[in-house]
C-alpha positions in Angstrom: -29.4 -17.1 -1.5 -27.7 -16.6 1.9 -26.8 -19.3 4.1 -25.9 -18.7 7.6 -23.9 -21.6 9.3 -24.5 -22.3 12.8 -20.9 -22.0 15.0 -22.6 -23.5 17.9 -22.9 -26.9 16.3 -20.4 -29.5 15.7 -21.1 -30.5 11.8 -23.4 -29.0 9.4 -26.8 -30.6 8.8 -28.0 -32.2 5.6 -30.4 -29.1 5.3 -27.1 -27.2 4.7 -24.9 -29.4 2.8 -27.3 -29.5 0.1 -28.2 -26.2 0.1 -24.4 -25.3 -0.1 -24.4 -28.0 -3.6 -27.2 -25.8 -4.9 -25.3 -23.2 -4.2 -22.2 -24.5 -5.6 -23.6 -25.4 -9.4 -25.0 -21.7 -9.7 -22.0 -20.3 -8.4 -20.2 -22.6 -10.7 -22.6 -21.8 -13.7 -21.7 -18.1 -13.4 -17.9 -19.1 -13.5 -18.1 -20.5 -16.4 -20.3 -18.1 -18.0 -18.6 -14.8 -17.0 -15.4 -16.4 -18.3 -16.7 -17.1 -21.4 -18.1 -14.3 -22.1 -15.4 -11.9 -21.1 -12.9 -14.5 -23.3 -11.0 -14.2 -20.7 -9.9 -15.1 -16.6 -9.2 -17.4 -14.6 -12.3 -20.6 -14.2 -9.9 -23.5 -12.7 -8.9 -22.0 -9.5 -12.2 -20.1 -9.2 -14.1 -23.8 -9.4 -11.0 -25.5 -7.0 -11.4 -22.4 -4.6 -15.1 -22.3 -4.8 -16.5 -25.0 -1.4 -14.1 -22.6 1.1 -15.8 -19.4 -0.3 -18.9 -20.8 0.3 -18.8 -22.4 3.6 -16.3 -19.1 4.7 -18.9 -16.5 3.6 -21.5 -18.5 5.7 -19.2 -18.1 8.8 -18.4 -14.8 8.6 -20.2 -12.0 10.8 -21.1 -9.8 7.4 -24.1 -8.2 6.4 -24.5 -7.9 2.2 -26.6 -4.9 2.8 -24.1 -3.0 4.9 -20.6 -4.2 3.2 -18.4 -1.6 5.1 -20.4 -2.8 8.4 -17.6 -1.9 11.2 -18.1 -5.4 13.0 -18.3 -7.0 9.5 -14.8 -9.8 9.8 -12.6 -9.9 6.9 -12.0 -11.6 4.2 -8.8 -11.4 1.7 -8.4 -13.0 -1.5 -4.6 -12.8 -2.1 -5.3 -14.7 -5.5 -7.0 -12.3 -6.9 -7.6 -13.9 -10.0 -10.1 -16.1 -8.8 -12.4 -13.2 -9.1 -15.4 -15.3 -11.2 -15.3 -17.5 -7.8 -15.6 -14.6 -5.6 -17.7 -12.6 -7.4 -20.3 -15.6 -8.0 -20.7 -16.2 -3.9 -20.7 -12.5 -3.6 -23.8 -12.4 -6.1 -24.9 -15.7 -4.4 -25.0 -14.3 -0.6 -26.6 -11.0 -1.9 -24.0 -8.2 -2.0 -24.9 -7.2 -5.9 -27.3 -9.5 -8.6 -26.1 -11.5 -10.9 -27.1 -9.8 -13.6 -24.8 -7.2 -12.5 -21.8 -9.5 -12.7 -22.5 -11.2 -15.3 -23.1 -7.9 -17.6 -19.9 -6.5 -16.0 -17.7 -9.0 -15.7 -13.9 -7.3 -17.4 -16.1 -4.8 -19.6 -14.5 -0.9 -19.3 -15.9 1.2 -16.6 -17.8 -1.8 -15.0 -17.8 -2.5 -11.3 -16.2 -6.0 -11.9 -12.4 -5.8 -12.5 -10.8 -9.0 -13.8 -8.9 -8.9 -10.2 -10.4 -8.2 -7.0 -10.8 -5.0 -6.1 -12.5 -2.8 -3.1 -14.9 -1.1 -5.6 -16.9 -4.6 -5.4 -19.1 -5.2 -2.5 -17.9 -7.3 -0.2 -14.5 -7.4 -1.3 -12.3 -5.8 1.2 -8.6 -5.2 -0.7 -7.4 -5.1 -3.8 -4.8 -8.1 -4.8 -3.9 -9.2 -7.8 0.0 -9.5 -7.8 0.2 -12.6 -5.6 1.8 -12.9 -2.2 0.7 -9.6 -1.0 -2.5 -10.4 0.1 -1.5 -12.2 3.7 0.6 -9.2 4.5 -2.8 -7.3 4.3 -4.3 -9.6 6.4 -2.0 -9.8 8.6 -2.0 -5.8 8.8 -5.9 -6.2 9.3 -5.9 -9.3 12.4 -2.6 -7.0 14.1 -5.3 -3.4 14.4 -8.2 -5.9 15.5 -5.8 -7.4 18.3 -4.3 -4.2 19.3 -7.5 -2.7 19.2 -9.3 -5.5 21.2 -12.0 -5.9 18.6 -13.0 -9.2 18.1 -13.3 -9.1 13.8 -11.8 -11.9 12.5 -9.4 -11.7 9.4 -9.2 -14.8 6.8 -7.0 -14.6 3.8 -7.6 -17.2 0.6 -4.4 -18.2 -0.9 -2.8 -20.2 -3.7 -0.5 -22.9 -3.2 1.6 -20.9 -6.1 2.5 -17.8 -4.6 3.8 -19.4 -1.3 6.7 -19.3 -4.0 6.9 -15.3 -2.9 9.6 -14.6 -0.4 6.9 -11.9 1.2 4.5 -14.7 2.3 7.5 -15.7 4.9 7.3 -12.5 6.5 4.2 -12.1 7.1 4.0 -16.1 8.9 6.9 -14.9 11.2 4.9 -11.3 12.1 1.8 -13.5 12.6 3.2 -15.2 14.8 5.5 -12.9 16.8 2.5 -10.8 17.8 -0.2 -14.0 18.4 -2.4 -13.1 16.0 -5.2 -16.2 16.4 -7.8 -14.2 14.9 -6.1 -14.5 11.8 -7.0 -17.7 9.3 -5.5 -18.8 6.1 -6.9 -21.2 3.9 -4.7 -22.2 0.8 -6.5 -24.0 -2.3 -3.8 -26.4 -2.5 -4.5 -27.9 -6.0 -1.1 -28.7 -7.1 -1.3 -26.3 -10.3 -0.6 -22.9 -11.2 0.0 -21.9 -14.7 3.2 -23.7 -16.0 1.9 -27.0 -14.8 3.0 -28.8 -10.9 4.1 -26.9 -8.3 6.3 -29.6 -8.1 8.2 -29.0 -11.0 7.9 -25.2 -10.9 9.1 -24.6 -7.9 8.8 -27.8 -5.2 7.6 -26.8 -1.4 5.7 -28.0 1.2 3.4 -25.5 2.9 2.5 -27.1 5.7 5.9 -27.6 7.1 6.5 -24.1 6.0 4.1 -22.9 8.1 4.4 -25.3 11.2 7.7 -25.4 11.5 7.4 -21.0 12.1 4.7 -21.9 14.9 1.4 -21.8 13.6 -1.6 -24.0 14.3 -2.0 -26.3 10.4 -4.7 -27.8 9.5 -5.0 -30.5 6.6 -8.0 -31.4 4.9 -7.2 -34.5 2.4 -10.4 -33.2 0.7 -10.9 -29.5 -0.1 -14.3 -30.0 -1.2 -15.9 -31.9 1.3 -18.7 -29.1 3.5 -18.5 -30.7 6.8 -14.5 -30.9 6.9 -14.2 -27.3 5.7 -17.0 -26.2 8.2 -15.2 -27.9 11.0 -12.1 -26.5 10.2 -13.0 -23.2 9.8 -15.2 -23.3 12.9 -12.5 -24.6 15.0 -9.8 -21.3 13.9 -13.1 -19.0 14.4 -13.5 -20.3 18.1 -9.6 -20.0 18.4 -8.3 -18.0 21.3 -4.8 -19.7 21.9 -2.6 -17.3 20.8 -1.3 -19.2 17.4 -2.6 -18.5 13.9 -4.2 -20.8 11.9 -3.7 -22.4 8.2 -6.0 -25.0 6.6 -4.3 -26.4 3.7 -7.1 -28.0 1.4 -6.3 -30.6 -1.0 -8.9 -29.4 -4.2 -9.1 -30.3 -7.6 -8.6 -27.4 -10.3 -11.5 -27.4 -12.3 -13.8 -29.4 -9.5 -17.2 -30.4 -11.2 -16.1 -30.6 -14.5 -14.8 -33.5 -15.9 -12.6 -32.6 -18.8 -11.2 -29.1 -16.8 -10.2 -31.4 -14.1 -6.3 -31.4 -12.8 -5.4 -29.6 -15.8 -3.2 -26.3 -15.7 -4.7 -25.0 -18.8 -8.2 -23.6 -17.2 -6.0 -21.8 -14.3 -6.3 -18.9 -17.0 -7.8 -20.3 -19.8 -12.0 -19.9 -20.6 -14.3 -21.7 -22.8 -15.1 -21.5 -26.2 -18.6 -21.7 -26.4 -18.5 -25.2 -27.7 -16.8 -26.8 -24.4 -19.2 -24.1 -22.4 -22.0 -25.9 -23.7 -21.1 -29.1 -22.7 -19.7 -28.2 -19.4 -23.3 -26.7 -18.5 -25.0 -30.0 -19.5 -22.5 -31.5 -17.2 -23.8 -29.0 -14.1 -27.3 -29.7 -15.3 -27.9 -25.9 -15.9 -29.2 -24.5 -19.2 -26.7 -22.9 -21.9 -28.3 -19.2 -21.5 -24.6 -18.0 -23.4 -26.2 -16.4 -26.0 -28.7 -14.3 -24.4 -25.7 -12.9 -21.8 -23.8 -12.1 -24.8 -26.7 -9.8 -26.5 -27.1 -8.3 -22.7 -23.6 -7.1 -22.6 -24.1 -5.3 -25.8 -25.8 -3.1 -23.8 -24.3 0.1 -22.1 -22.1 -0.7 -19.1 -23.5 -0.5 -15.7 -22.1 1.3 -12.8 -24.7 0.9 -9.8 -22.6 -0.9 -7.7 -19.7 0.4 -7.8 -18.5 1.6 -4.1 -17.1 4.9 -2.8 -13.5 4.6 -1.5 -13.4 4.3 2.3 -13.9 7.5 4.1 -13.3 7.0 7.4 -10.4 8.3 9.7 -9.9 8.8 13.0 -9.6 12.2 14.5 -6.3 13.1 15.4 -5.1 15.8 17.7 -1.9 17.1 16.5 -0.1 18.6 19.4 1.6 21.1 20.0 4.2 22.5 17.4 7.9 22.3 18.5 9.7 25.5 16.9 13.6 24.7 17.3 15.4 28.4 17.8 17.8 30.3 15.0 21.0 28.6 17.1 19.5 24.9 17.2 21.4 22.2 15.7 19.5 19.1 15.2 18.6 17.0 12.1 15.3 16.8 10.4 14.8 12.7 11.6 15.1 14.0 15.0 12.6 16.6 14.3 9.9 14.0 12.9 11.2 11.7 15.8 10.2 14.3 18.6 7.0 15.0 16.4 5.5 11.3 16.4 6.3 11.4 20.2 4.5 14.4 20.5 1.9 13.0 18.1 1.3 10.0 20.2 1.4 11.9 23.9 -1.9 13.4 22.4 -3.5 10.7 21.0 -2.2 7.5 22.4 -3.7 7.7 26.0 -3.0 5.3 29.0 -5.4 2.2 29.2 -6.8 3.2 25.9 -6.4 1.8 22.3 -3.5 3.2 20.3 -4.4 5.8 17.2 -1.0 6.5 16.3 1.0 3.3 15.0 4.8 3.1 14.1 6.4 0.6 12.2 10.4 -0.2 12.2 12.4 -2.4 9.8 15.6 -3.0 12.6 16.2 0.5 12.8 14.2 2.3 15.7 17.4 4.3 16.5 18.3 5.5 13.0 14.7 6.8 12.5 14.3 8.1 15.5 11.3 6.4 16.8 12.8 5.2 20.4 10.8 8.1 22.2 7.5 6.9 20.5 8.2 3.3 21.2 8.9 4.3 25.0 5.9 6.4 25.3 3.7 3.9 23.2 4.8 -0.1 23.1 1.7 -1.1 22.3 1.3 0.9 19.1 5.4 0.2 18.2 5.7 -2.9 15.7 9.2 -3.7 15.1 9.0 -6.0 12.1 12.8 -6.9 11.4 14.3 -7.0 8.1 11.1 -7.3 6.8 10.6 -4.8 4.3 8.2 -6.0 1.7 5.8 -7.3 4.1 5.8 -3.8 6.3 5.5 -1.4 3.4 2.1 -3.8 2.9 0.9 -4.5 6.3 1.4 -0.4 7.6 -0.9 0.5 4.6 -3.6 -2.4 5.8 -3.4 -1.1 9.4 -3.9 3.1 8.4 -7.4 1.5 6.5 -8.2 0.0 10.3 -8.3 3.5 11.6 -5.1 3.2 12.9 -2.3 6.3 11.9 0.5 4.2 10.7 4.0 5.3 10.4 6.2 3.4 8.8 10.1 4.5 8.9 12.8 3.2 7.2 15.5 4.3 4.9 14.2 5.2 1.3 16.1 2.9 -0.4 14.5 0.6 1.2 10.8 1.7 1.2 10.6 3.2 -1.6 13.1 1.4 -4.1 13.3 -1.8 -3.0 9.1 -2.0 -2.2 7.8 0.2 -5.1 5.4 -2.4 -6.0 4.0 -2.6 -2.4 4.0 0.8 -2.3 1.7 0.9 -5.8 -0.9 -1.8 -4.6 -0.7 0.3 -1.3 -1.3 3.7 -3.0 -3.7 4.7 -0.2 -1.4 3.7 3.0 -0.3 6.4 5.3 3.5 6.2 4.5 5.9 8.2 5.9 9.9 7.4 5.1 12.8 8.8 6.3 17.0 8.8 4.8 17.3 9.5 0.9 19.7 11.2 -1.0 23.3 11.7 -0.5 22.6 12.5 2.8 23.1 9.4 3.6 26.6 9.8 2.9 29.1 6.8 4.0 26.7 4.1 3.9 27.4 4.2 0.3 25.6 4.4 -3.0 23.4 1.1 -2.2 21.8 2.9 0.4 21.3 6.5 -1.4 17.7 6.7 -1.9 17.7 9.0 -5.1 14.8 8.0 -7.2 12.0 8.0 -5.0 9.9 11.3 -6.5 10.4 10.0 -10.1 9.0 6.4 -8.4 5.8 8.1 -6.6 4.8 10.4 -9.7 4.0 7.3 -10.6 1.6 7.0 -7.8 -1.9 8.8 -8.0 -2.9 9.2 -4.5 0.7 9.8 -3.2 1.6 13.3 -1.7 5.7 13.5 -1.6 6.8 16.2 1.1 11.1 17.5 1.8 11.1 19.4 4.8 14.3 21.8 4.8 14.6 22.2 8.4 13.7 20.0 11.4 10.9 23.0 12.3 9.4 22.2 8.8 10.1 18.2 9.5 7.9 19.3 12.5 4.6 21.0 11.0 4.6 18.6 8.3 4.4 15.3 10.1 1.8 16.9 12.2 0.3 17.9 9.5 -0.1 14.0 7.5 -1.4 12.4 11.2 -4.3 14.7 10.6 -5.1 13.8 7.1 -6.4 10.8 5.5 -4.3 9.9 2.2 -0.8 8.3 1.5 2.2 10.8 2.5 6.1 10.0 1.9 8.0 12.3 3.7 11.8 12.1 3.1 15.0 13.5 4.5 18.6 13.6 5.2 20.5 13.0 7.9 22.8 15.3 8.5 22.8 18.1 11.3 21.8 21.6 10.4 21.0 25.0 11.5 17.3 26.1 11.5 16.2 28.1 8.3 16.1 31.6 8.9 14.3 35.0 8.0 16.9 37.6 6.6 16.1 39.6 10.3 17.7 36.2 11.9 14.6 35.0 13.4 13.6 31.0 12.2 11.9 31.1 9.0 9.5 28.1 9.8 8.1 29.5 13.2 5.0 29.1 15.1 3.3 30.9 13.0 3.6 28.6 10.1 1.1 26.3 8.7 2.1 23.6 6.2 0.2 23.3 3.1 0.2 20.6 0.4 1.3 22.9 -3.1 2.2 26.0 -1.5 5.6 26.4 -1.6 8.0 29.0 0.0 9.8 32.0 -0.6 13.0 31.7 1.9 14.3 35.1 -0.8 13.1 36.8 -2.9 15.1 38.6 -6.0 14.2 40.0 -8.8 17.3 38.3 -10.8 16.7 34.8 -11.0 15.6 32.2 -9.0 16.7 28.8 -7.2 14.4 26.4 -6.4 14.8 23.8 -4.2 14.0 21.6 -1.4 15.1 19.2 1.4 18.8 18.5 2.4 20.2 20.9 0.0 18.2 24.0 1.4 21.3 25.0 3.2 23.3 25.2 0.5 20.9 26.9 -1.5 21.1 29.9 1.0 25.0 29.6 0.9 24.9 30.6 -2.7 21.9 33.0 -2.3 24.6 34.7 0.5 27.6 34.8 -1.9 25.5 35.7 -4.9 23.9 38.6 -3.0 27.6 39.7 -1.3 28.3 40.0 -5.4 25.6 42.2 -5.7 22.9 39.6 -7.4 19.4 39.7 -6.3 18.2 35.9 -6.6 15.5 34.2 -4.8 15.0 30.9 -3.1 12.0 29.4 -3.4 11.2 26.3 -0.9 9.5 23.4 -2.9 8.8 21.6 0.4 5.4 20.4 -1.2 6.9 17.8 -4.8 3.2 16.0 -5.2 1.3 18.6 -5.2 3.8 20.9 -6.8 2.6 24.7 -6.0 2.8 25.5 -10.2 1.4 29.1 -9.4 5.1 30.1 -8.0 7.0 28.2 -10.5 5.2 30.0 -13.3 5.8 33.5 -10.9 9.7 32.5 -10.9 9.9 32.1 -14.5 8.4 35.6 -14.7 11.2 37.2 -12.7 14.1 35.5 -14.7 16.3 32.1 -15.2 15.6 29.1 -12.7 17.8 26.9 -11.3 16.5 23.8 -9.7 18.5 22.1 -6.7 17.6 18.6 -5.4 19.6 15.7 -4.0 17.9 13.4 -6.8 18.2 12.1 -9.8 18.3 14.9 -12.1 16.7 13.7 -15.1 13.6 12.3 -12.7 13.2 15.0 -9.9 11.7 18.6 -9.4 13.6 19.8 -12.3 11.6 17.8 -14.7 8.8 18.8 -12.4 9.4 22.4 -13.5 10.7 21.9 -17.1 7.0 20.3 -17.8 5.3 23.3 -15.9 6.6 25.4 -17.9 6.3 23.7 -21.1 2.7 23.5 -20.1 1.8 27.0 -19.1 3.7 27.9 -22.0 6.2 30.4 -20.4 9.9 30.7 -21.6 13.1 31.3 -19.6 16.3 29.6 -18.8 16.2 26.8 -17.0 19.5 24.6 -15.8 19.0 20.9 -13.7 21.6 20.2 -10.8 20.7 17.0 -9.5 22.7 13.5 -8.7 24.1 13.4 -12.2 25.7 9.6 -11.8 26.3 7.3 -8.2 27.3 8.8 -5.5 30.2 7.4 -3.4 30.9 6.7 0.5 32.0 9.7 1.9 30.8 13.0 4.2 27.8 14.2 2.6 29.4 17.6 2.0 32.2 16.0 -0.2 29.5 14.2 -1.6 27.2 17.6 -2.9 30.8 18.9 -4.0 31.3 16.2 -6.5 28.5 16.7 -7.8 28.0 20.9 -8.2 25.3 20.7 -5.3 27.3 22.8 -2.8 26.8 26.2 -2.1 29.5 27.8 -3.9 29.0 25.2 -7.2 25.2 26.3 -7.3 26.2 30.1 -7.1 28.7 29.9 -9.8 25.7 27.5 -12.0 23.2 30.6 -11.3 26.2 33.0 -12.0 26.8 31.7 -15.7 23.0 31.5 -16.5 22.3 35.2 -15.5 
């Protein structure tokens, strides 16, 4: 049933506190029984967890029948696990039938992961590796406040995972930017799945979060509907600038006995023995047996949901093309971009559409014009990586364009996993590779294409030039999807046309798997992308002042990978693939497997980052290791 609680009042009514116990032992029934029937997940912090879900879905402004409803507030379950809990109020308030869950519940292909996920009505992210999930909130309440829309954000944690460094962060952002429509409530039940939290790893949550300035709340009993409601009520109503926490003090395994206060059930079901008595202990019927012979029939996929689909329109502005005799860097080429970007989208007294995100290094990125131009869509989130590689990706699903810019070795290597739960944020990175030259090999980015094959719904994109730099992150503000866009830093000329005129002009349009041919030959062929482009066209000079014909072929676009012209190259001779990446994880493998796969033969030689680079000049750097212009000649040279 659904039960709408009243904010205007002060303390629930009788009427309502036994209708949410009715509610709890059917809720708690199909705990139990999805658990057991699935063998498997997580009953005691689904049962401990299970009054807040309850009294929290009857405060928030949702409608079951319209579960992407724009004014709908939010609610995240960082601990994903307690999905049985969620799902059961979920079936409870109307957003699928029971049934469905309980047929579903962990079988292949059903709508009913054994983790949260956004394919469920009513669930809004998916979670399941824990201390992630307030970073998503947090990205949620930040595009509410900027916006000025009054949804309010609550995130359901674990007293566990405030063991993850991350959930720091994301208190200190909350606060920084006043984010008081934003509510936590942890199910503080003392347990997680090696026993105390005491003696796994001691804390104390609620000094963690007061002494970083937020509003805490205890409740000595996590069960009880009238504290809960009043706590809950009083951070809904709050508009004093502070966030809010409500630490409850619950019971693992609450309502029955022998699971009580006992680490085991935090992942362990019951046999159908114990299931049997723990019903008789709700008062419910044991029905076990006729579930199991239901979910010997064929799954069901009714109510599954689509993925989200909408995204603001964007104007991209108007292209800068940089002339034959510039000298600039690609980061200040995707630095004047977003500022362009956001002089045609952010407008004066409205709400932001493009967002940028900064890690302590505006300047090195480039994204000083854009935070001028746009303070109020500029979030400078300090050494903060983890919880900004999480939050950005919340905010682009709020219809807010969110750039987030940092060196790659540090949003891509160091935040992969945020990056893989994110897989559908609007990324875009700047600094990998050698390029980054003195700062060392800690800080050279070159694994971040073999990372993000890894990635479904990434697109990976190496402009060669700052004109390129320039289409291309005009190109992802337009498009819904999850883009990393990585480049060098050094200084370069523009690519050119062999007439003189810039290669990337204003005639060019980007487009994901189409690469380009900077040369052509009829020899052999290099193929390459990003900071090494300009090499490349050193050795296609020196080779063709020998008299060898060779082409360059521009692999701007790495996910999707244009396979048409790598199959077209192999057709005209050997291939040698250039990249400022790791050579055995890179575009050459890219191409080695293309070829494999389309069956076509020809030579084929990898120059890539063959071991660490050092601190040094970039150029000194590509030397070392055969990536300069007159290394990759002589490579192409001996192959032909």
């Amino acid at each position: 049933m659904v039960l709408k609680l009243d904010l205007a009042a002060t303390e629930l009514t009788t009427s309502d506190i036994a209708t949410l116990q009715e509610m709890r032992t059917r809720c708690a029934r199909r705990i139990l029984l999805s658990t057991s029937l699935a063998s498997s997940g997580h009953p005691g912090g689904s049962l401990s967890s299970l009054d807040m879900l309850l009294v929290a879905y009857g405060l928030l402004n949702n409608d079951p029948t319209n579960p992407r409803m724009a004014e709908r507030d939010r609610m995240v379950e960082s601990i994903g696990h307690i999905s049985p809990g969620v799902y059961a109020v979920l079936a409870e308030n109307g957003y699928f039938s029971e049934d469905d869950f309980l047929e579903g519940f962990r079988r292949t292909g059903s709508g009913f992961p054994g983790h949260v996920e956004s394919i469920v009505p009513g669930v809004e992210w998916d979670t399941g590796n824990l201390g992630q999930g307030l970073s998503t909130a947090v990205g949620m309440a930040q595009a509410f406040k900027t916006k000025g829309q009054p949804n309010q954000v609550f995130c359901l944690m674990g007293d566990g995972e405030h063991q993850k460094g991350q959930i720091v962060e994301a208190i200190r952002h909350a606060h920084k930017f006043h984010l008081d429509n934003l509510t936590v409530l942890v199910d503080r039940n003392h347990l997680q799945i090696c026993g105390d939290t005491a003696d796994v790893m001691p804390q104390s949550i609620r000094e963690l979060y007061r002494v970083l300035g937020w509003n805490v709340v205890y409740l000595e009993d996590g069960h009880d509907y009238n504290g809960i409601f009043q706590a809950m009520r009083a951070a809904y109503q709050n508009t004093g600038g502070v966030p809010t926490v409500i630490v409850a003090r619950t019971v693992m395994g609450k309502g029955i006995s022998f699971m009580e206060n006992k680490a085991k059930y935090h992942g362990s079901p019951l046999p159908p023995d114990m299931l049997a008595d723990a019903l008789t202990e709700l008062g419910v019927d044991n029905d076990f047996e006729q579930w199991q012979e239901k979910r010997r029939q064929p799954v069901k996929t009714n109510t599954i949901m689509a993925p989200r689909s909408d995204y603001p329109d964007v104007l991209p502005g108007d292209p800068i093309v940089y002339d034959a005799d510039t000298i600039t860097d690609c980061r200040s080429g995707y630095g004047n971009a977003l500022l362009g970007l956001a002089e045609a989208n952010n407008k004066p007294g409205q709400p932001p559409v493009i967002a940028g995100v900064s890690c302590d290094l505006e300047g090195s990125v480039k994204m000083g014009g854009f935070h001028k131009h746009s303070p109020q869509g500029y979030f400078e989130l300090g050494i903060q990586e983890h919880h900004a590689a999480a939050v950005s990706g919340a905010m682009s699903c709020e219809n807010m364009v969110t750039f987030f810019s940092t060196f790659g070795s540090f949003a891509v290597s160091e935040v992969y996993n945020q990056n893989r739960l994110n897989d559908f944020n609007h990324a875009n990175i700047t600094h990998v590779g050698l390029d980054v030259g003195e700062d060392g090999p800690t800080h050279q980015c070159i694994d971040y294409l073999g990372l993000l094959k890894n990635c479904f719904r990434f697109s990976v994109f190496m402009p060669a030039d700052p004109n390129q730099t320039d289409r291309i992150t005009r190109y992802i503000a337009t498009q819904p999807g999850n883009f990393f866009v990585g480049m060098g830093r050094s200084k370069m000329g523009m690519i050119t046309k062999e007439d003189g005129s810039v290669f990337f002009d204003a005639d060019y349009t980007f487009k994901p798997g189409r690469a380009d041919w900077l040369r052509r030959g009829t020899d052999a062929t290099i193929i390459t992308y990003g900071s090494v482009t300009p090499a490349c066209m050193q050795a296609w000079q020196i080779l063709k002042d020998s008299g060898k014909s060779v082409g360059v072929l521009n692999m701007a676009s790495l996910l999707p990978l244009d396979v048409d012209a790598v199959v077209e190259a192999a057709g005209i001779g050997p291939i040698v693939t250039v990249e400022d990446h790791h050579a055995e994880t890179g575009l050459g493998a890219s191409v080695a497997v293309t070829l494999v796969e389309k069956g076509v033969t020809t030579q084929l030689k990898r120059l890539g980052v063959k071991h660490y680079g050092g601190s040094g000049k970039p150029a000194d750097l590509y030397r070392q290791q055969g990536l300069d212009g007159e290394s990759i000649a002589r490579t192409v040279e001996g192959l032909m």
